[in-house]
NULOVO-197060 format. One record per residue (C-alpha): x, y, z; residue number from 1; residue in one letter. Coordinates in Angstrom, 3 decimals, m for minus. Layout:
<pts>
xx;yy;zz;dopa;guro
X;Y;Z;NUM;A
...
</pts>
This chain:
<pts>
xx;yy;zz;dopa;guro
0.000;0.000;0.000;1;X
1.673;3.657;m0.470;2;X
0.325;6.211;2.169;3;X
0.651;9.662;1.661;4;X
1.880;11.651;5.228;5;X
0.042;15.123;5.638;6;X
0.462;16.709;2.161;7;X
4.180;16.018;1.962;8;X
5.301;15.089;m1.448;9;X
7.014;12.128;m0.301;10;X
5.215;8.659;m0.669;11;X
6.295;5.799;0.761;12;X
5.358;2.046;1.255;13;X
3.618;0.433;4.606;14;X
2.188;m2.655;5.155;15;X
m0.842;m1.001;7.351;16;X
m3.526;m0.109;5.955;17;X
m5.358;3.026;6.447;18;X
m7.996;1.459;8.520;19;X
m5.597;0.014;11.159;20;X
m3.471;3.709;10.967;21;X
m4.724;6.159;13.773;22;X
m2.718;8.942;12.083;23;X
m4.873;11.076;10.395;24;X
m2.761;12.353;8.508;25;X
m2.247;9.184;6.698;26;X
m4.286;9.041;3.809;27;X
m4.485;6.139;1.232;28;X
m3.143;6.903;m2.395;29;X
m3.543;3.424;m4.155;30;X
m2.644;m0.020;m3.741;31;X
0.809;m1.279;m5.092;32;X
1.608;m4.487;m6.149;33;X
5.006;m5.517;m5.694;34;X
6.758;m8.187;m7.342;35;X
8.237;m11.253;m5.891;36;X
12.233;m10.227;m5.290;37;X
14.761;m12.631;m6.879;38;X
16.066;m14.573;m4.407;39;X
19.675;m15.325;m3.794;40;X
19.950;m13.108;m7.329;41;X
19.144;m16.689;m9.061;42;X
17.755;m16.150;m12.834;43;X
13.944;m17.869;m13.728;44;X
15.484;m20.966;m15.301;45;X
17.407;m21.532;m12.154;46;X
14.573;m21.120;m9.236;47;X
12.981;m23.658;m11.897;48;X
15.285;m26.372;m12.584;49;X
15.919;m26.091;m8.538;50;X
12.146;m26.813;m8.516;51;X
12.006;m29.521;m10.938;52;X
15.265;m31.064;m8.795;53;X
13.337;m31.037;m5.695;54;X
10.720;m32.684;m7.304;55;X
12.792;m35.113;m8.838;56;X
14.445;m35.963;m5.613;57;X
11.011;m36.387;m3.589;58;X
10.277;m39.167;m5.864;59;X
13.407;m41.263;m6.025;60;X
13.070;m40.987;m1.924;61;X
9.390;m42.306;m1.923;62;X
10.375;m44.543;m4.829;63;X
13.065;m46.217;m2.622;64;X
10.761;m46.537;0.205;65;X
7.979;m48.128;m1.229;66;X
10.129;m50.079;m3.082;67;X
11.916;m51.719;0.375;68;X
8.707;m51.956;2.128;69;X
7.180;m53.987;m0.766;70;X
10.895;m56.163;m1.643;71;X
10.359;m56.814;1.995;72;X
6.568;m57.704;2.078;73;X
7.161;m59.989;m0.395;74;X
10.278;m61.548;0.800;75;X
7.442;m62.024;4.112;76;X
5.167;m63.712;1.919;77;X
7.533;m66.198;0.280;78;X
8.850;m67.272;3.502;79;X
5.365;m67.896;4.550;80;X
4.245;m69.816;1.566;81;X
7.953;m71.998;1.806;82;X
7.140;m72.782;5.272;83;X
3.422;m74.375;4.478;84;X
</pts>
Protein backbone atom coordinates (compact mmCIF):
# COMPACT_ATOMS: atom_id res chain seq x y z
CA UNK A 1 0.00 0.00 0.00
CA UNK A 2 1.67 3.66 -0.47
CA UNK A 3 0.33 6.21 2.17
CA UNK A 4 0.65 9.66 1.66
CA UNK A 5 1.88 11.65 5.23
CA UNK A 6 0.04 15.12 5.64
CA UNK A 7 0.46 16.71 2.16
CA UNK A 8 4.18 16.02 1.96
CA UNK A 9 5.30 15.09 -1.45
CA UNK A 10 7.01 12.13 -0.30
CA UNK A 11 5.21 8.66 -0.67
CA UNK A 12 6.29 5.80 0.76
CA UNK A 13 5.36 2.05 1.25
CA UNK A 14 3.62 0.43 4.61
CA UNK A 15 2.19 -2.65 5.16
CA UNK A 16 -0.84 -1.00 7.35
CA UNK A 17 -3.53 -0.11 5.96
CA UNK A 18 -5.36 3.03 6.45
CA UNK A 19 -8.00 1.46 8.52
CA UNK A 20 -5.60 0.01 11.16
CA UNK A 21 -3.47 3.71 10.97
CA UNK A 22 -4.72 6.16 13.77
CA UNK A 23 -2.72 8.94 12.08
CA UNK A 24 -4.87 11.08 10.40
CA UNK A 25 -2.76 12.35 8.51
CA UNK A 26 -2.25 9.18 6.70
CA UNK A 27 -4.29 9.04 3.81
CA UNK A 28 -4.48 6.14 1.23
CA UNK A 29 -3.14 6.90 -2.40
CA UNK A 30 -3.54 3.42 -4.16
CA UNK A 31 -2.64 -0.02 -3.74
CA UNK A 32 0.81 -1.28 -5.09
CA UNK A 33 1.61 -4.49 -6.15
CA UNK A 34 5.01 -5.52 -5.69
CA UNK A 35 6.76 -8.19 -7.34
CA UNK A 36 8.24 -11.25 -5.89
CA UNK A 37 12.23 -10.23 -5.29
CA UNK A 38 14.76 -12.63 -6.88
CA UNK A 39 16.07 -14.57 -4.41
CA UNK A 40 19.67 -15.32 -3.79
CA UNK A 41 19.95 -13.11 -7.33
CA UNK A 42 19.14 -16.69 -9.06
CA UNK A 43 17.76 -16.15 -12.83
CA UNK A 44 13.94 -17.87 -13.73
CA UNK A 45 15.48 -20.97 -15.30
CA UNK A 46 17.41 -21.53 -12.15
CA UNK A 47 14.57 -21.12 -9.24
CA UNK A 48 12.98 -23.66 -11.90
CA UNK A 49 15.29 -26.37 -12.58
CA UNK A 50 15.92 -26.09 -8.54
CA UNK A 51 12.15 -26.81 -8.52
CA UNK A 52 12.01 -29.52 -10.94
CA UNK A 53 15.27 -31.06 -8.79
CA UNK A 54 13.34 -31.04 -5.70
CA UNK A 55 10.72 -32.68 -7.30
CA UNK A 56 12.79 -35.11 -8.84
CA UNK A 57 14.44 -35.96 -5.61
CA UNK A 58 11.01 -36.39 -3.59
CA UNK A 59 10.28 -39.17 -5.86
CA UNK A 60 13.41 -41.26 -6.02
CA UNK A 61 13.07 -40.99 -1.92
CA UNK A 62 9.39 -42.31 -1.92
CA UNK A 63 10.38 -44.54 -4.83
CA UNK A 64 13.06 -46.22 -2.62
CA UNK A 65 10.76 -46.54 0.20
CA UNK A 66 7.98 -48.13 -1.23
CA UNK A 67 10.13 -50.08 -3.08
CA UNK A 68 11.92 -51.72 0.37
CA UNK A 69 8.71 -51.96 2.13
CA UNK A 70 7.18 -53.99 -0.77
CA UNK A 71 10.90 -56.16 -1.64
CA UNK A 72 10.36 -56.81 1.99
CA UNK A 73 6.57 -57.70 2.08
CA UNK A 74 7.16 -59.99 -0.40
CA UNK A 75 10.28 -61.55 0.80
CA UNK A 76 7.44 -62.02 4.11
CA UNK A 77 5.17 -63.71 1.92
CA UNK A 78 7.53 -66.20 0.28
CA UNK A 79 8.85 -67.27 3.50
CA UNK A 80 5.36 -67.90 4.55
CA UNK A 81 4.24 -69.82 1.57
CA UNK A 82 7.95 -72.00 1.81
CA UNK A 83 7.14 -72.78 5.27
CA UNK A 84 3.42 -74.37 4.48
Amino acid sequence: MVVQQGRAPFIGTSAVSAQESRRAELHLVETTYEPPRELCGRSRWERRYTVYLRITDAAVVCDAVVGDILIKTLEAVFRQQGAH
